[in-house]
Backbone bond lengths (Angstrom), bond angles and torsions (degrees), N, CA, C in turn:
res aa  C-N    CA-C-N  psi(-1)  N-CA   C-N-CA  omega(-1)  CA-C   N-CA-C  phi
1 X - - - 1.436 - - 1.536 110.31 -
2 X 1.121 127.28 -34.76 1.518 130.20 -132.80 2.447 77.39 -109.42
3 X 1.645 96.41 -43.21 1.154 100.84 -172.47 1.554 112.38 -74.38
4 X 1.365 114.76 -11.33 1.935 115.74 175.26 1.236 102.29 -102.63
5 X 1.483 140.86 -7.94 1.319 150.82 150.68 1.700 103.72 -45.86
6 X 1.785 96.65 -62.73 1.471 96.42 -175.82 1.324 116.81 -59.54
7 X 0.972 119.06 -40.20 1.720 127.57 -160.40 1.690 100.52 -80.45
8 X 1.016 106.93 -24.57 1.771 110.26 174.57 1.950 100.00 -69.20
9 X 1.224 107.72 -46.39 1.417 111.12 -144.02 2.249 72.14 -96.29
10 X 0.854 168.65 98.06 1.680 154.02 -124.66 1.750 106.03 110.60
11 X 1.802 100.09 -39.23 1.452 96.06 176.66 1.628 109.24 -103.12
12 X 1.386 95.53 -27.33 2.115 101.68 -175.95 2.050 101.25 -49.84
13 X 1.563 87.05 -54.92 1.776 94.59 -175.57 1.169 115.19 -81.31
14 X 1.454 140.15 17.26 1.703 137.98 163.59 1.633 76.56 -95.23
15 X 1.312 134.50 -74.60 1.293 145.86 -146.35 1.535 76.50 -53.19
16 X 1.035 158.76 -99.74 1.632 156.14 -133.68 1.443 118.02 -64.22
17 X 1.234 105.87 -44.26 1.707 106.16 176.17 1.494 107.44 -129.94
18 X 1.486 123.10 33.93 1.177 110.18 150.11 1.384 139.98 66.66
19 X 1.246 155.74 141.53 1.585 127.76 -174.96 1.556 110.34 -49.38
20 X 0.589 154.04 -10.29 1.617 156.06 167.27 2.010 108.64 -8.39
21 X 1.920 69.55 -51.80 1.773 78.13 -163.86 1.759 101.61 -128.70
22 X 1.343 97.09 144.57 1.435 105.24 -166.48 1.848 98.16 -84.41
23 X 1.839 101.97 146.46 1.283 108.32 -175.98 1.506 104.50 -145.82
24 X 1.870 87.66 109.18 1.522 97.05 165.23 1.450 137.16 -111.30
25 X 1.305 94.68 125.01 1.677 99.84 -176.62 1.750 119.68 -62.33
26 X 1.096 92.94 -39.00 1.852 119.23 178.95 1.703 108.06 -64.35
27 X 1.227 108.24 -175.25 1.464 122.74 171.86 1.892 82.74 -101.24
28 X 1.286 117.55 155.73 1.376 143.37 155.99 1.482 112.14 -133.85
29 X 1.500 100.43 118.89 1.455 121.63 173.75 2.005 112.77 -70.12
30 X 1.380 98.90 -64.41 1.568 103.56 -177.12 2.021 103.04 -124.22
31 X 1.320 108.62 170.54 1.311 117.13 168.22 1.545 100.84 72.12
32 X 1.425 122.78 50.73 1.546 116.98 172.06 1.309 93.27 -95.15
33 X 1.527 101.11 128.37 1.842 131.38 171.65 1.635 86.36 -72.66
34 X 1.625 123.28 138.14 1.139 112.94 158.14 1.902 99.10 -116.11
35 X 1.375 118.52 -172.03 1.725 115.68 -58.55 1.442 116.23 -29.17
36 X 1.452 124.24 153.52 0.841 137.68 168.17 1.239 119.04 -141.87
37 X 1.710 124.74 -157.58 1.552 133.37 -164.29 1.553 98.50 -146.92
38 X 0.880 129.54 153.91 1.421 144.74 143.38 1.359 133.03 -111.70
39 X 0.918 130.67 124.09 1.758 128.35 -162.66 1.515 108.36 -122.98
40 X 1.336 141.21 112.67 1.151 135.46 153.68 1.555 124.27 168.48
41 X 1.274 115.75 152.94 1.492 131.06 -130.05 1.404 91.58 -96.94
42 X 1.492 105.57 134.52 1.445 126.29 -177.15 1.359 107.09 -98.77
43 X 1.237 94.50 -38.89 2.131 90.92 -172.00 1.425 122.84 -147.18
44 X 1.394 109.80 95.01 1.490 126.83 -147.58 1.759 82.77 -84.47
45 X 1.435 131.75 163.10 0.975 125.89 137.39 1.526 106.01 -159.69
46 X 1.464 128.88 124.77 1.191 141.48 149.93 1.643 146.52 -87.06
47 X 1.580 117.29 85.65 1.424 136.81 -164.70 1.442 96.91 -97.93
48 X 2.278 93.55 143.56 1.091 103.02 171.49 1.468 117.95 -70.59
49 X 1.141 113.70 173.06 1.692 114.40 -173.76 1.664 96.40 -137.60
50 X 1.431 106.08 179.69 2.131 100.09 170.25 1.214 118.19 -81.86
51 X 1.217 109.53 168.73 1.904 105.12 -171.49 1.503 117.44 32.51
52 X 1.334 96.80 74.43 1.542 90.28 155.70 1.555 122.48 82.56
53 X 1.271 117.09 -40.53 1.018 116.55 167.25 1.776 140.01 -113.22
54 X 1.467 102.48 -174.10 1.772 97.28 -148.33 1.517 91.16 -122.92
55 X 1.408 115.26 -179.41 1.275 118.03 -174.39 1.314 91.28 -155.63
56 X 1.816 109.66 110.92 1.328 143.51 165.17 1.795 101.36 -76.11
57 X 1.891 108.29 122.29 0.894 115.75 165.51 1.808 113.94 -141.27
58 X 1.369 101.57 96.84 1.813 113.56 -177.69 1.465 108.05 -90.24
59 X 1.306 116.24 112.68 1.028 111.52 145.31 1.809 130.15 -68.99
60 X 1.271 136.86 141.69 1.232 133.93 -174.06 1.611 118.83 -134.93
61 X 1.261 119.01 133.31 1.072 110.55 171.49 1.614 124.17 -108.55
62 X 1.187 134.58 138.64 1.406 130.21 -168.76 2.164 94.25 -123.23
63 X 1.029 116.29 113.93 1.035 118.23 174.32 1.653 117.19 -114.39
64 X 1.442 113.80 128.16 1.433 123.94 -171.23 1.783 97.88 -100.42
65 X 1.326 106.47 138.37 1.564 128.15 169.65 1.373 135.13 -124.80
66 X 1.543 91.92 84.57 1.935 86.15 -156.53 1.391 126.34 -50.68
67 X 1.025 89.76 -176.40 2.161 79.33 158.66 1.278 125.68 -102.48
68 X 0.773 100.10 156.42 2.257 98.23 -156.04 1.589 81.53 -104.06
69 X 0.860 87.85 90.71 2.106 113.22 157.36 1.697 109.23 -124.08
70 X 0.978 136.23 4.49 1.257 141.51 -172.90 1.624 120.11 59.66
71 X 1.842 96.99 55.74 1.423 122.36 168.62 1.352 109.63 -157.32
72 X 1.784 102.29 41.17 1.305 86.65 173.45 1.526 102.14 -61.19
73 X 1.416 120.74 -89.98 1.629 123.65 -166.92 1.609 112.82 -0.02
74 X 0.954 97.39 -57.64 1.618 96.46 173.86 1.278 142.91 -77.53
75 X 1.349 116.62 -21.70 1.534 119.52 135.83 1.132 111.68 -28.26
76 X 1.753 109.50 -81.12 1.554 130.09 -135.11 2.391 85.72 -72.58
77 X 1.100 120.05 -34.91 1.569 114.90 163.76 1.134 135.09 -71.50
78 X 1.346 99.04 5.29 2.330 119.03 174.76 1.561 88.28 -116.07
79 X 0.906 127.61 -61.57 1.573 105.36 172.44 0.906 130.36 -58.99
80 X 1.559 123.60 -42.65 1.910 110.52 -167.68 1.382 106.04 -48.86
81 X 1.442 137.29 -66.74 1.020 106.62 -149.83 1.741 117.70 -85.60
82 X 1.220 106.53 3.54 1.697 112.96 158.31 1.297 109.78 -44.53
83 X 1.534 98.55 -57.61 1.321 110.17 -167.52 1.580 131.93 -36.08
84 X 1.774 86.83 -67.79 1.541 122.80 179.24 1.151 102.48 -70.06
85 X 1.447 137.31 -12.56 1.893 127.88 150.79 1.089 126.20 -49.10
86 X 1.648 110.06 -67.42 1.571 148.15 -172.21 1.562 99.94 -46.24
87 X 1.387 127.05 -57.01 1.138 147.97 -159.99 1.923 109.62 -93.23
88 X 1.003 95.36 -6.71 1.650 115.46 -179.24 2.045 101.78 -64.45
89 X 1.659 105.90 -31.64 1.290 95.47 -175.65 1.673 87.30 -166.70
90 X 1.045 102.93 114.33 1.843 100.91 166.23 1.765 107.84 -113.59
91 X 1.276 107.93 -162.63 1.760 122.66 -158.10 1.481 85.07 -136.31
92 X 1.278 117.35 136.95 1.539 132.30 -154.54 1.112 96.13 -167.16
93 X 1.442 124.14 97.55 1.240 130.08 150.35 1.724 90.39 93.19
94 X 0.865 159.46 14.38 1.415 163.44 -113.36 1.899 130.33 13.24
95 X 1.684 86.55 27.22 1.368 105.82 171.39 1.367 105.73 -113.88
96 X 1.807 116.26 151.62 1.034 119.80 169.03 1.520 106.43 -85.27
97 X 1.444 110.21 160.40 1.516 113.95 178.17 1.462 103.76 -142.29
98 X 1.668 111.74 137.92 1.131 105.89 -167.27 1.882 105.45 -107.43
99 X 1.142 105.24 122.80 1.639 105.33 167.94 1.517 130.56 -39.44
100 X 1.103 125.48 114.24 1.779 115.00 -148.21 1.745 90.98 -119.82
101 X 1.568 112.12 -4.80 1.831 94.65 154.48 1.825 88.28 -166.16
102 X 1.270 86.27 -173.40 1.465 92.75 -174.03 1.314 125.29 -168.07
103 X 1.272 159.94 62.31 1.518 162.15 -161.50 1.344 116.32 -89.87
104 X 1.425 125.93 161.59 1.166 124.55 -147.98 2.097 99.57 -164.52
105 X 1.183 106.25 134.63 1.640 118.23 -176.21 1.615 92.94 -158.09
106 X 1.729 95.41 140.69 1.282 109.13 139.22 1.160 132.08 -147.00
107 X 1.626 120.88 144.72 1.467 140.16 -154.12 1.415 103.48 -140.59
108 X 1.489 105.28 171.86 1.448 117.35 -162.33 1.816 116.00 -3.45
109 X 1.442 110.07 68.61 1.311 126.90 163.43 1.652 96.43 71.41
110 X 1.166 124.03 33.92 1.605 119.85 -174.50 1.248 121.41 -137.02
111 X 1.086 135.18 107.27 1.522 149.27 -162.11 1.225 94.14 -59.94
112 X 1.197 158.57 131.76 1.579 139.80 114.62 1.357 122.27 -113.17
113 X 1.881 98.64 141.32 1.678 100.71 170.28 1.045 124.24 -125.01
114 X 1.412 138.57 138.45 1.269 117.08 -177.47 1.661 113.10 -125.26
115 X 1.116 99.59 149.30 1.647 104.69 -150.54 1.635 109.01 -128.16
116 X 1.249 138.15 96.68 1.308 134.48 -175.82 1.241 116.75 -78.61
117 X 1.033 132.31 138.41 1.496 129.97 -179.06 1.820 90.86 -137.57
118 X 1.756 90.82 143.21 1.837 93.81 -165.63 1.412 91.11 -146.86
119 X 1.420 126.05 140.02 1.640 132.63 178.67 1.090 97.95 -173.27
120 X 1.403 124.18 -179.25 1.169 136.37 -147.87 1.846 131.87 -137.62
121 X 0.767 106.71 122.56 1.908 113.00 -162.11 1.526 115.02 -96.77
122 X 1.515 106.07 130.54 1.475 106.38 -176.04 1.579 111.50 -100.62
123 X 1.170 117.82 137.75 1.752 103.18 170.13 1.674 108.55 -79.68
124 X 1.639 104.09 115.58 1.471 97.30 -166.42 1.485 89.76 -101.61
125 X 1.214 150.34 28.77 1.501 152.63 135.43 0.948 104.70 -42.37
126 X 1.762 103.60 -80.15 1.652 105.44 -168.98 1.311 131.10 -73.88
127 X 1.457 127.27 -4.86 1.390 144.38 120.05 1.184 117.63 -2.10
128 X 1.163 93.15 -85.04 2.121 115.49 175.48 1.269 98.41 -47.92
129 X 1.152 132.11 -62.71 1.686 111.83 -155.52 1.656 101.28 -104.24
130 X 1.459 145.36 5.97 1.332 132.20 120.36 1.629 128.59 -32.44
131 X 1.547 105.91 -43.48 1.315 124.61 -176.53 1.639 103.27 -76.68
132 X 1.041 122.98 -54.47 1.753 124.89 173.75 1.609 113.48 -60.30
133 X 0.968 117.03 -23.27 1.172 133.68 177.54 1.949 100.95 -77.31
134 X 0.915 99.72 -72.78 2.030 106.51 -175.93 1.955 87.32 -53.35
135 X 1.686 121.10 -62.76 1.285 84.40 175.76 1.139 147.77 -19.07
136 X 1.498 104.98 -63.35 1.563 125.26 -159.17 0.939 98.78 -70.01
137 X 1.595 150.87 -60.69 0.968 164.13 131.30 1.646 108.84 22.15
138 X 1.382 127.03 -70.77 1.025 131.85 136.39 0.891 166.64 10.82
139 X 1.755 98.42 -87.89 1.517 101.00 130.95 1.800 159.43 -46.80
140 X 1.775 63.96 -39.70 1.906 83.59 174.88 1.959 111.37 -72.84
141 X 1.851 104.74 -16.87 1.231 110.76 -169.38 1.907 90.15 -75.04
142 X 1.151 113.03 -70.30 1.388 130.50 171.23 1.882 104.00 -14.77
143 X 1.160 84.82 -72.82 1.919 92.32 -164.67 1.531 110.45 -65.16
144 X 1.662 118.55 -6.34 1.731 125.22 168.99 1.931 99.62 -90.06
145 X 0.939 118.42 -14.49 1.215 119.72 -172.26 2.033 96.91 -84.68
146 X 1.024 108.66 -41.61 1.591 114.31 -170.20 1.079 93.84 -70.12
């Protein structure tokens, strides 16, 4: 979940700025392309909900790193609000998900935003065999009737 979250929010920002700028989901030790992106989730949390289902709430952070040519500021003010568009609604799992808050700082030359996206999960197991269950049920009502 947390990893098709990422890869949604990995495809919103290639889809917006293009190879231009390198975007890593991972930690990178050596060989950082600058500008770049950073992608990854600070504060996962998964609560039960009624019937069955749960309520997924990720916080995420996407951090921009300009290139130190002596424009950062101005990079990191042509992107933000690209940014905070792109990320306004991504495709997750082949669902859209809509961003339900979003804040934004930058410090020591580093864009960051962090963007929560929160919805809700069904257990479709126990679905299935509630549902096989009312079948059978059913049937067996049906076939006392004959």
């Amino acid at each position: 979940m947390i990893q098709e979250i990422t890869d949604g929010i990995v495809e919103a920002v290639h889809t917006e700025f293009g190879d231009c700028y390198a975007i890593y989901p991972e930690k990178v030790e050596q060989g950082l392309e600058e500008p770049c992106f950073f992608v990854r989730c600070i504060l996962p949390d998964l609560s039960p909900g009624l019937f069955r289902r749960k309520r997924f709430t990720g916080v995420f952070v996407v951090q921009f790193l300009p290139k130190e040519d002596g424009t950062e500021n101005a990079q990191m003010a042509e992107v933000y609000p690209r940014l905070a568009d792109c990320l306004q609604i991504i495709v997750s799992g082949g669902k859209k998900i809509r961003c339900s808050s979003m804040d934004a700082d930058s410090s020591d030359g580093i864009l960051q935003i962090r963007a929560t996206y929160l919805f809700f999960l069904t257990d479709l197991a126990e679905e299935t065999d509630i549902i096989r269950e009312v079948e059978a049920y059913r049937t067996a009502a049906e076939s006392a009737k004959e």
